[in-house]
N, C-alpha and C positions, 0 to 999 in steps of 0.2 A: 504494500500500500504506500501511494504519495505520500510523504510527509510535509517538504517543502512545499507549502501553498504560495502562489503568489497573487493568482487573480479569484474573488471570492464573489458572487452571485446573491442575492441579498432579495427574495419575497416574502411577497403581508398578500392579505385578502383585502384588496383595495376599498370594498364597500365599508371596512371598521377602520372608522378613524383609530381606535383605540390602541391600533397598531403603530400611531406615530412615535410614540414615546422608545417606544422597543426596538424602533429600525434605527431611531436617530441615535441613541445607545449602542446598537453597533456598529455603525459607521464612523463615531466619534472615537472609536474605541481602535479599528478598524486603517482608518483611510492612512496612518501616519505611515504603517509597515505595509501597505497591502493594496494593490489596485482593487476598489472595487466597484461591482455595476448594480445597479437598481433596477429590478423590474418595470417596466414604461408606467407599468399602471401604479404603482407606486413613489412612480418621481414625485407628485404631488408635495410626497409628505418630506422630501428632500431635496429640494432644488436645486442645492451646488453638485449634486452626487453625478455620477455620467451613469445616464441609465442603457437596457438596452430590452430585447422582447425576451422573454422566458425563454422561447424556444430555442437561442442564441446561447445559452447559459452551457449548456453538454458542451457546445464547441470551443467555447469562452474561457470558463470558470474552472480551476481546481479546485474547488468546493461551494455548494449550494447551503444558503443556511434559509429553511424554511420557517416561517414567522408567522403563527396562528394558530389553526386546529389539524385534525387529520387533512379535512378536505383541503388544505392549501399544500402539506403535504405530498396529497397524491397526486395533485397536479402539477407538483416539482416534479416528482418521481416521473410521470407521463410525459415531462417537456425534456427531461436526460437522461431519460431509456435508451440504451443502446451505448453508452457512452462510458468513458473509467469515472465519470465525474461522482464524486460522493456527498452523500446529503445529510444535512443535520436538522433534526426538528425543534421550535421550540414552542413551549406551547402558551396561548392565549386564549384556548376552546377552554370547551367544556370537560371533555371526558378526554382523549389525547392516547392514545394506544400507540401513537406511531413520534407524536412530537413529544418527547423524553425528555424534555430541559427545562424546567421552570424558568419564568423571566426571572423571576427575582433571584436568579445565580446562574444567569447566563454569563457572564463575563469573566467569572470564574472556573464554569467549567468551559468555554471557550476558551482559553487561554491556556488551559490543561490541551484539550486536542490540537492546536494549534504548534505545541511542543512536542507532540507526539504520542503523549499520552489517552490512548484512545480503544475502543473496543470496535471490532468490525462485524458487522450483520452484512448476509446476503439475504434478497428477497428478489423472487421470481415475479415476472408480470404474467395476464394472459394475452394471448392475440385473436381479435375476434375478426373474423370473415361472413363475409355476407354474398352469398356466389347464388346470379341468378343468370340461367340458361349458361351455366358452364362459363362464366366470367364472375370475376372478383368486383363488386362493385363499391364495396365501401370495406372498410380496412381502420380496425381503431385499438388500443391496449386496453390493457387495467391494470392495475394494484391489487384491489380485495377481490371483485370479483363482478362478473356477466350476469344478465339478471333479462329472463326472456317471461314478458307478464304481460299481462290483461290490459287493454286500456280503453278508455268512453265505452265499456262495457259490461253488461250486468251478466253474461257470461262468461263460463269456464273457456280457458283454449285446453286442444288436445294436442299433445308433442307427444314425437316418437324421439327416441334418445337411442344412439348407438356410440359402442366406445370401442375405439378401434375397428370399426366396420363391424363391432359385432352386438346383436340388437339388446340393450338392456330392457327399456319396457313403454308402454306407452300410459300416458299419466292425463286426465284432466283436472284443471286443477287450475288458481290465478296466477302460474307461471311456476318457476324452475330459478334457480341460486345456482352459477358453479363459481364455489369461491377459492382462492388463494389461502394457504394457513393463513397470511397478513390481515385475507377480509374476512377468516372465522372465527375474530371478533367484533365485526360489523354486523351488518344485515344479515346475514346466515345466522347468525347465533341468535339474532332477533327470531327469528325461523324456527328454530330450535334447531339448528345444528350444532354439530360439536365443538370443542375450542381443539386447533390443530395448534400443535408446537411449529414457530417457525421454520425451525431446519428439518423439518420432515417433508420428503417428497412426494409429496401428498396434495391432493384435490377436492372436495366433500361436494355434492350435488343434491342441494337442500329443496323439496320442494316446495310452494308455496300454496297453503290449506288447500289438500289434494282432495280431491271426492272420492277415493278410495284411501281407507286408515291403514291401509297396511303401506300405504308408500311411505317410506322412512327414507332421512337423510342416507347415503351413502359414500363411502371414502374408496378414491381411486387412484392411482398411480400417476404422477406428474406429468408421465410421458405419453400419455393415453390422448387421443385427438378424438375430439365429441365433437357428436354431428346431431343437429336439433333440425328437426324437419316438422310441420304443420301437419294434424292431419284432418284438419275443415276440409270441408270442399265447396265454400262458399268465401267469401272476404270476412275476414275478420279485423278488429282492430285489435293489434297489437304494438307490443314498444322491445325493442331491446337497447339495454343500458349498459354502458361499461362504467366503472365508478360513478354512477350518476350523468353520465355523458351521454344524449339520447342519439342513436342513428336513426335516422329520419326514413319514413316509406319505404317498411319491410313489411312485403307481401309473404301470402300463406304459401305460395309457390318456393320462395325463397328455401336455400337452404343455409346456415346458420354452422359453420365452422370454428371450434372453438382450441387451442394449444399453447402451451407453454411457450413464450420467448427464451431462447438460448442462453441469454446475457442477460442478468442478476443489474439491480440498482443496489449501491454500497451505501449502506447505513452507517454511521459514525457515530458512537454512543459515547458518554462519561466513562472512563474504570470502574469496574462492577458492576455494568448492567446486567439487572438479570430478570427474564419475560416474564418468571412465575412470581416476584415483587411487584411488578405492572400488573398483574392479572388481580393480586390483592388489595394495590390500592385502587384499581379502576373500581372492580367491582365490589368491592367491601367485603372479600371474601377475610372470613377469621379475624373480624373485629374484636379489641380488645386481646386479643393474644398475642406473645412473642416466642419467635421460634427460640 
């Protein structure tokens, strides 16, 4: 792993100002040793900084520092997918499973990784395909996870699911979850799915309130290629999402191609991060006890 940073990437969720104080705190802290860029949409809250677009950031930046909740997070991780660049979160959300730094000790533990001192996560994205009459027509990642549901509609859809070309089953139901460990503690775990440890290579395909009880969450092998196909034979209104990212005008024709990306985004943590202390204080597991 890089250690020598020289140029650092710096986004907020432009819509909360709340974010000014935290960016300005790092830039201040920042600009003396360090070229650094501002995402466009957050020049606002920095106007001497030299901003640039997110997507610019992979090509740009040895290191990304994310500034808010998950969702800013994951839209770092989707803008430097494919890239060595490594990302740090910090957090301003609510609940934060992914941005691991308090503001009120960010500069301290910034300064730690900055030196070296640091812990490295890998985390796998998905890549989702939309192939209609034997062409690829839209093409998008994720972080937590693909989510093929119901939409302006008081009906069930019916998907047929194969993995690996070979048929799992067919399910009516308000859609289907195939999450990432990352997103199974997102929306899948809302679902009732399970919580995955991140470095298991692993997949869980959560359904969403199935009209048959026997459809249960399932767990599959990373390297498995899911193929979600309709089986209306009328138009239906449906949505598929990747992190919350909606692709637009997917017919029941369509088929729905789902796989691992090869190349990991690099998480940068404090010394001693450890998932199953995030999993207690997220969710209050074993309050009032110490190990």
């Amino acid at each position: 792993m890089q250690k020598n940073f020289k140029t650092i990437g710096i986004l907020g969720k432009p819509s909360d100002p709340s974010i000014a104080e935290t960016l300005s705190i790092l830039y201040a802290f920042l600009k003396h040793d360090y070229t650094v860029l501002i995402d466009n949409h957050c020049a606002e809250f920095i106007t001497e900084a030299e901003s640039s677009q997110i997507g610019d950031f992979g090509q740009f930046c040895d290191l990304v520092i994310a500034v808010g909740g998950d969702g800013t997070f994951l839209a770092a991780a989707r803008a430097i997918a494919g890239t060595d660049t490594p990302l740090i979160g910090v957090n301003l959300g609510r609940l934060g499973f992914l941005v691991d730094i308090s503001s009120d000790h960010v500069i301290d533990n910034l300064e730690a990784i900055l030196s070296g001192y640091f812990d490295t996560e890998e985390r796998y994205l998905l890549s989702t395909k939309i192939v209609r009459d034997n062409r690829v027509i839209h093409q998008e990642s994720a972080v937590n996870e693909v989510v093929i549901h119901r939409w302006i509609t008081p009906s069930m859809i019916e998907i047929s699911t194969k993995i690996n070309g070979a048929f799992l089953n067919v399910q009516r139901s308000d859609g289907l979850i195939i999450s990432t460990p990352t997103g199974s503690t997102a929306y899948a775990l809302s679902a009732g799915g399970p919580i995955l440890h991140p470095s298991l290579s692993a997949l869980v395909l959560v359904p969403l309130n199935p009209h048959t009880f026997s459809n249960r969450p399932i767990v599959i092998d990373d390297t498995a290629e899911i193929e979600i196909n309709f089986c209306q034979t009328r138009q239906i209104n449906a949505l598929v999402t990747c992190d919350h990212v909606e692709i637009p005008e997917v017919l029941i024709s369509d088929k729905i191609l789902i796989t691992k990306i090869p190349k990991p985004i690099i998480i940068l943590h404090p010394k001693g991060h450890d998932f199953f202390n995030t999993l207690r204080n997220k969710l209050n597991w074993s309050s009032g006890y110490n190990a």
